[in-house]
Structures are given as C-alpha cells and as structure tokens.
C-alpha positions as MATLAB code, in Angstrom:
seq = 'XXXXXXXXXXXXXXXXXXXXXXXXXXXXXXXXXXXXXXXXXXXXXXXXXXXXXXXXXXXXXXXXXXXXXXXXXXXXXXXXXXXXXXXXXXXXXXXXXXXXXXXXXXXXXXXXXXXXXXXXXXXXXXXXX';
ca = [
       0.000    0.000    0.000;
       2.743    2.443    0.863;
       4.351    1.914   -2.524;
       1.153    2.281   -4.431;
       1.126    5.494   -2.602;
       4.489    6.769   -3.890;
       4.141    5.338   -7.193;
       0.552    7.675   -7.547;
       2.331   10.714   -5.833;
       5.558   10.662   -7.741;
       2.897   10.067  -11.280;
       1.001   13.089   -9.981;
       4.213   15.190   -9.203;
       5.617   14.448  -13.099;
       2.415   15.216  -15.201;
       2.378   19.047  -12.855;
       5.320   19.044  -13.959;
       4.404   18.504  -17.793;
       1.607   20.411  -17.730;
       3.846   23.531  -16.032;
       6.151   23.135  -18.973;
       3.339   22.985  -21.319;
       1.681   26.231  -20.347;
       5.167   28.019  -20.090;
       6.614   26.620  -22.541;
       3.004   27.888  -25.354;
       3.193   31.497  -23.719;
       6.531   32.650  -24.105;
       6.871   30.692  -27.742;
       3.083   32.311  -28.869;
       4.245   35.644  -27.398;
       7.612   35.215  -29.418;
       5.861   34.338  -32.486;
       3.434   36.978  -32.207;
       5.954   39.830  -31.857;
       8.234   37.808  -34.870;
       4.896   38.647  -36.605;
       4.243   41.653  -36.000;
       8.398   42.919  -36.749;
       8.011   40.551  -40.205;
       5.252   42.287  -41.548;
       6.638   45.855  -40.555;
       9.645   44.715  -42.152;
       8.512   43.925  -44.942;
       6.213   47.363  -45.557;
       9.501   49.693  -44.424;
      12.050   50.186  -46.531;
      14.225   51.365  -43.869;
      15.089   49.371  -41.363;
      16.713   51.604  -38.822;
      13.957   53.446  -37.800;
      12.940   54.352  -34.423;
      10.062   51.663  -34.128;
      11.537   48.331  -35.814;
      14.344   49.018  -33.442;
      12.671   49.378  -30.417;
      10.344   46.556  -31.351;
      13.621   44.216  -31.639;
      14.579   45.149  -28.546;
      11.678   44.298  -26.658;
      11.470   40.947  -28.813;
      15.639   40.781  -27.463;
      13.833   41.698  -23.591;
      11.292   39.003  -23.422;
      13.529   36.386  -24.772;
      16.465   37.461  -22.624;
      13.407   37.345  -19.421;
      12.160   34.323  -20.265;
      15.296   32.023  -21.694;
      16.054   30.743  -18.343;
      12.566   28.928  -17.708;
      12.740   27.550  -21.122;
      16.294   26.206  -20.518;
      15.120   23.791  -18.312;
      13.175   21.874  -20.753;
      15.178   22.519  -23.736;
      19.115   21.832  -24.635;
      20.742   25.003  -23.830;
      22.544   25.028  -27.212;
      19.383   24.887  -29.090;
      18.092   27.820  -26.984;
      21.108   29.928  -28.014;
      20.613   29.627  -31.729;
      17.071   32.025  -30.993;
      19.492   34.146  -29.002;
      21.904   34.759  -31.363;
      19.119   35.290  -34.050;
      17.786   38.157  -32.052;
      20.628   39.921  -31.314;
      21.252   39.844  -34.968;
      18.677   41.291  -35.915;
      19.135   44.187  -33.713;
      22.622   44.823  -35.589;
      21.101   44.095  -39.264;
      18.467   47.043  -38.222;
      20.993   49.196  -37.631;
      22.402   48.767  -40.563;
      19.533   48.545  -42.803;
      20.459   45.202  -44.117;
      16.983   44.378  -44.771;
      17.622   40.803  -46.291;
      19.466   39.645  -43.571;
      17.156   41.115  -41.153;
      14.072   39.315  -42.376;
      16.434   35.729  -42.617;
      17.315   36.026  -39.057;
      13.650   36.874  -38.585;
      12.431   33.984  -40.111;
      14.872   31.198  -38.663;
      13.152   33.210  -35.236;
       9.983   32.066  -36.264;
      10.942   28.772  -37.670;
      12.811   27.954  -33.885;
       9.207   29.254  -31.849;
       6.933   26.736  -34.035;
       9.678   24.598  -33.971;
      10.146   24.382  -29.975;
       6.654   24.223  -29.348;
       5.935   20.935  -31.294;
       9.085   19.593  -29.316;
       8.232   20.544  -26.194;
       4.672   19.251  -26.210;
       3.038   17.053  -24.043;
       3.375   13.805  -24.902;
       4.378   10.214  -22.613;
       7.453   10.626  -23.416;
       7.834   13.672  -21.523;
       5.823   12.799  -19.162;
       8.049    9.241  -18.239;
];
C-alpha cells in the first residue's frame, strides 16, 4: 500500500510538472511568435530598417527572450536555446544597418525555432516518463 502510494504521488508530481512546462513553454513561444509577426510584416512594408520603431520593437522581442530564456532552458538543450538568441541579437545589428535581407532571414529562422520548440516541447508520454 505504501508503494502504491508513492508510485501515484511521484505520477502526480511528473504530469504538474508537464503540464507547467506545457503552459510556459506555449506562452513565451506564442508571445515570441506573435511579436516575430508583428516585426516581419513591418519589415517587410519599411524600406528602412533603422527606424525608431523596428528598433525598439527588436529590442523588446531581445527583452522578453532574454526574461524568459532561463525557464525555457530547463526543458530545452541550452545550445538549441542559443541559436534564438543569437538570431535576435542579430537582428538588432542588421536594423541598424539597414540590411533588410538579412534582417528578415534572421527573422524567419526566429519564427521557424518558436513553431519549432513548441511541437518539441509538447506534451506527450514521453515527456511525461
């Protein structure tokens, strides 16, 4: 009986656990996808990309990743969380320098690595045992 016990408290303890990395793990990748959005399509309308508002709109995309990187890390590799890193903080420097191609590229691959994560990092039994 006592093991039964355990064995139901330590299956309880893991799926909280999945479904805290599930609901973490949708809102910062939606919230990252939505900004990616957001810059992509004002990227692609501006002709100039060092402007006031794509830059400041980087930055807080930079902000929120830099905030929440640290929750995602533990349920991700933190090599593949550096790659979205790195993206960012390219873009900030393409901006500057109105290098709209590679802007949009390292805008993309953002993109790509949100959907991406977020069909990894689902709930599924594997995650779970």
């Amino acid at each position: 009986m006592k093991r039964l016990l355990s064995i139901i408290i330590i299956s309880i303890f893991l799926i909280g656990v999945c479904v805290t990395e599930e609901i973490i793990v949708r809102k910062t990748l939606t919230e990252i996808n939505s900004q990616g959005n957001e810059l992509y399509s004002l990227a692609l309308t501006t002709e100039n990309l060092n402007t006031e508002e794509i830059i400041t709109k980087t930055r807080v995309l930079k902000n929120f990743w830099i905030k929440y990187e640290d929750a995602l890390c533990f349920f991700v590799n933190h090599k593949d969380m550096t790659d979205m890193g790195n993206e960012i903080m390219r873009m900030i420097s393409y901006a500057k320098n109105n290098i709209k191609e590679e802007y949009t590229t390292s805008l993309e691959l953002v993109l790509f690595y949100s959907s991406a994560y977020s069909h990894i990092m689902g709930v599924s039994f594997e995650n779970i045992f």
